[in-house]
C-alpha positions as CSV (number, residue, x, y, z in Angstrom):
1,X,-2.1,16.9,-25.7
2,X,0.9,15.5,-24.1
3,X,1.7,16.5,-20.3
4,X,5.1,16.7,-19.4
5,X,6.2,15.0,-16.4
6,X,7.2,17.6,-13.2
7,X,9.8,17.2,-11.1
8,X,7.5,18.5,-8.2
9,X,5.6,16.6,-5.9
10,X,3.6,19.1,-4.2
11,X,1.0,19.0,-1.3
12,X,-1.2,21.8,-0.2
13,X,-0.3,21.8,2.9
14,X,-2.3,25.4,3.9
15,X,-5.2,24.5,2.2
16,X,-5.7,21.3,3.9
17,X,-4.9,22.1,7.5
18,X,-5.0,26.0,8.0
19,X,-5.2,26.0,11.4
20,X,-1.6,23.9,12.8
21,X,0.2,23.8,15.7
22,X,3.7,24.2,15.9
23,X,4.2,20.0,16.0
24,X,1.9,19.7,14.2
25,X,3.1,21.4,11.3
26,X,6.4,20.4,12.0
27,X,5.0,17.3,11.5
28,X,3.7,17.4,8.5
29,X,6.6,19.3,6.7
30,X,8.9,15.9,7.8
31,X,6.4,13.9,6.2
32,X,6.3,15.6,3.3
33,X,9.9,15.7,3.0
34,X,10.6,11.9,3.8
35,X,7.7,11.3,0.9
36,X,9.9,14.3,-1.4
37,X,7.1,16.4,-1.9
38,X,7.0,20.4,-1.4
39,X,4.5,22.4,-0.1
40,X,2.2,23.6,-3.0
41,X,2.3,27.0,-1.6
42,X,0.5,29.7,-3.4
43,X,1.6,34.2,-3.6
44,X,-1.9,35.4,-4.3
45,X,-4.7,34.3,-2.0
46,X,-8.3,35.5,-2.3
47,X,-11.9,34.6,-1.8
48,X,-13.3,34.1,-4.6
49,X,-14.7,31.1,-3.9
50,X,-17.0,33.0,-1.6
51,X,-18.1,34.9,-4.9
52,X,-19.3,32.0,-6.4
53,X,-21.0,30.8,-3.4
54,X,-23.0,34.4,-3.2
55,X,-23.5,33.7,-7.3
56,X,-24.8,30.0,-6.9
57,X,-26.6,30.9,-3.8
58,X,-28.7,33.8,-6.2
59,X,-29.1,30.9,-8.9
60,X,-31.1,29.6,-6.4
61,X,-32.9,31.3,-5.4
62,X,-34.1,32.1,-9.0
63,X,-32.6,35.9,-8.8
64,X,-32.0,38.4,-12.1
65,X,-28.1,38.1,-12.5
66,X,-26.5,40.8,-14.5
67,X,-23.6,38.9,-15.9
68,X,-21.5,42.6,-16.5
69,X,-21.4,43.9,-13.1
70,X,-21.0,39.6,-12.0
71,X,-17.9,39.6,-14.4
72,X,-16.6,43.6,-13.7
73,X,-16.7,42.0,-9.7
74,X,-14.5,39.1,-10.2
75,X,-12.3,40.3,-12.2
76,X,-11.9,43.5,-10.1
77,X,-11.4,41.1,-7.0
78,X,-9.2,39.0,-8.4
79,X,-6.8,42.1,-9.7
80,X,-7.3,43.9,-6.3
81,X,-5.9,40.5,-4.9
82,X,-2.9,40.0,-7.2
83,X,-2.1,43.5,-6.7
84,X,-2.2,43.6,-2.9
85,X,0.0,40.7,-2.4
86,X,2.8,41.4,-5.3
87,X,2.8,45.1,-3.1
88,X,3.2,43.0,-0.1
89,X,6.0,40.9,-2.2
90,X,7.7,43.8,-3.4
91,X,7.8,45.3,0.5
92,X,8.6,41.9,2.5
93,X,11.0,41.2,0.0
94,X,12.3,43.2,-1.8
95,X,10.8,42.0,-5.6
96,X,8.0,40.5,-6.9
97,X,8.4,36.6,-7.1
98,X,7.6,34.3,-9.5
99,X,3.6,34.0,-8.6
100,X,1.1,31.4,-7.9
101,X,-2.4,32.9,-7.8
102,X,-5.0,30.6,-5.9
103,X,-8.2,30.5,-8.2
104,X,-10.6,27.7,-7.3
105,X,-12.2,24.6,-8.9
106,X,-15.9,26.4,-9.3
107,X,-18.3,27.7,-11.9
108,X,-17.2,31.2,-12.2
109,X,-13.9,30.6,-12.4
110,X,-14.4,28.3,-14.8
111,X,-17.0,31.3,-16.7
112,X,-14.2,34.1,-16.8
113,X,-11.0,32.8,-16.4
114,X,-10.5,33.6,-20.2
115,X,-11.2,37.2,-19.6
116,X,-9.0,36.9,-16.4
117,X,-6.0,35.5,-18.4
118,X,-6.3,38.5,-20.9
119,X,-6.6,41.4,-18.0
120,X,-3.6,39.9,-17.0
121,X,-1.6,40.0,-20.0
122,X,-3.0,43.5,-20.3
123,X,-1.2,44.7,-17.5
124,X,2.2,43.5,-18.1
125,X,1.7,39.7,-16.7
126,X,3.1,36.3,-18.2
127,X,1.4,33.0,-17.5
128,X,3.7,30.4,-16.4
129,X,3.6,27.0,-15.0
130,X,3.2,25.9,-12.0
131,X,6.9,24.2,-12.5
132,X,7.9,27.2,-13.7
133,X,6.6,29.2,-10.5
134,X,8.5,26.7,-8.3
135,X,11.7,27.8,-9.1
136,X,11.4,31.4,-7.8
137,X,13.4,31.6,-4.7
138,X,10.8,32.2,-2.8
139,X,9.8,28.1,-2.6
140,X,12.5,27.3,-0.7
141,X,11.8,30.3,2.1
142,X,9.7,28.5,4.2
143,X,9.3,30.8,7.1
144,X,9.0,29.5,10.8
145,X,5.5,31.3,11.3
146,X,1.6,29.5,11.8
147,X,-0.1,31.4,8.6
148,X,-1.2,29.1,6.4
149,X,-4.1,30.9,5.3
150,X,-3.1,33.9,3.2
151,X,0.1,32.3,1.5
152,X,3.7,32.2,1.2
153,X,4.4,35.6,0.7
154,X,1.7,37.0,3.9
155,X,4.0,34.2,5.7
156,X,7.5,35.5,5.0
157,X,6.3,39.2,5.1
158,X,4.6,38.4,8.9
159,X,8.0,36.4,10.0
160,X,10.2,39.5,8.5
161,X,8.0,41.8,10.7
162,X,5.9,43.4,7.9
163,X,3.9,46.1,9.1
164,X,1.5,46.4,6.7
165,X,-1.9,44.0,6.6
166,X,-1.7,40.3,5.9
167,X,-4.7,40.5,3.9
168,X,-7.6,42.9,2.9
169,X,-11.2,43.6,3.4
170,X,-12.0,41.7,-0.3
171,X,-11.1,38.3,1.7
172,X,-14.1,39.0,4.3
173,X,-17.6,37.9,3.8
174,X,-19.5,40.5,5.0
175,X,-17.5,42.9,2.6
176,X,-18.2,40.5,-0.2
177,X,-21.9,40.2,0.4
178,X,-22.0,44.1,0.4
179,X,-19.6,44.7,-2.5
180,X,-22.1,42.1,-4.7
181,X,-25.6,43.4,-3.3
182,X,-24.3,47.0,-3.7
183,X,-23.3,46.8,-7.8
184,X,-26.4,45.9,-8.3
185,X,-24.9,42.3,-9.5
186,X,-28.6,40.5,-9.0
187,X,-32.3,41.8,-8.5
């Protein structure tokens, strides 16, 4: 398969260094810029990658894992997520951007992000590229605000005075521990 050449040069910047001063960040940004990359910002931030810590951590430890409930978890998470910040989107904003969902490089992504793609597409969504994504608006809003963690649209909804929550219970541990012990996920 050919890959086509982007015109982006993107760095993570709030994936790499989530916790920034104000020059310090400032920093960065001019560096990026003088090197003409863009932050690789992402809409949709989650924890799943604490998921599949409390999934290898069980493998480990040699527990029963009902794949069902493991798989009914994720994808519920990951839906919960998308939907929380494209509310957040639609209320900061005023629409819902073109989004970039953070999913990470780890065994149970890589086990149901098939399944993921098609809830998706169930509920009304389109895959497109990451270069695709990058021309939303939204990638040139680069609000003046120290949250890195939670994405671009938490960002511009905290510097536009959102009073809502910049994230949910899903992206805390000790919910996430609960949520998989309590749905029976492993024995």
């Amino acid at each position: 398969m050919a890959s086509r050449k982007s015109r982006f040069k993107v760095f993570d910047l709030g994936s790499v260094i989530p916790f920034l001063t104000k020059a310090d960040r400032d920093a960065i940004r001019q560096a990026l810029a003088e090197r003409g990359y863009m932050n690789g910002y992402v809409t949709v931030d989650n924890y799943d990658r604490y998921l599949d810590r409390l999934w290898q951590t069980a493998l480990r430890e040699k527990k029963k894992i009902d794949y069902d409930k493991l798989r009914q978890i994720y994808l519920e998470h990951l839906w919960k997520s998308i939907a929380f910040y494209d509310q957040m989107a639609r209320q900061a904003i005023g629409r819902s951007p073109k989004h970039v969902l953070l999913l990470h490089e780890n065994d149970l992504a890589a086990l149901y992000v098939d399944e993921l793609v098609a809830l998706l597409r169930e509920k009304g969504w389109k895959i497109i590229s990451p270069t695709e994504a990058y021309t939303d608006p939204i990638a040139t809003n680069v609000p003046e605000v120290l949250l890195n963690n939670q994405g671009r649209v938490a960002a511009i909804a905290k510097a536009n005075g959102y009073p809502g929550l910049l994230s949910q219970d899903s992206e805390d541990e000790a919910f996430l521990e609960k949520l998989f012990l309590s749905a029976g996920v492993m024995e």
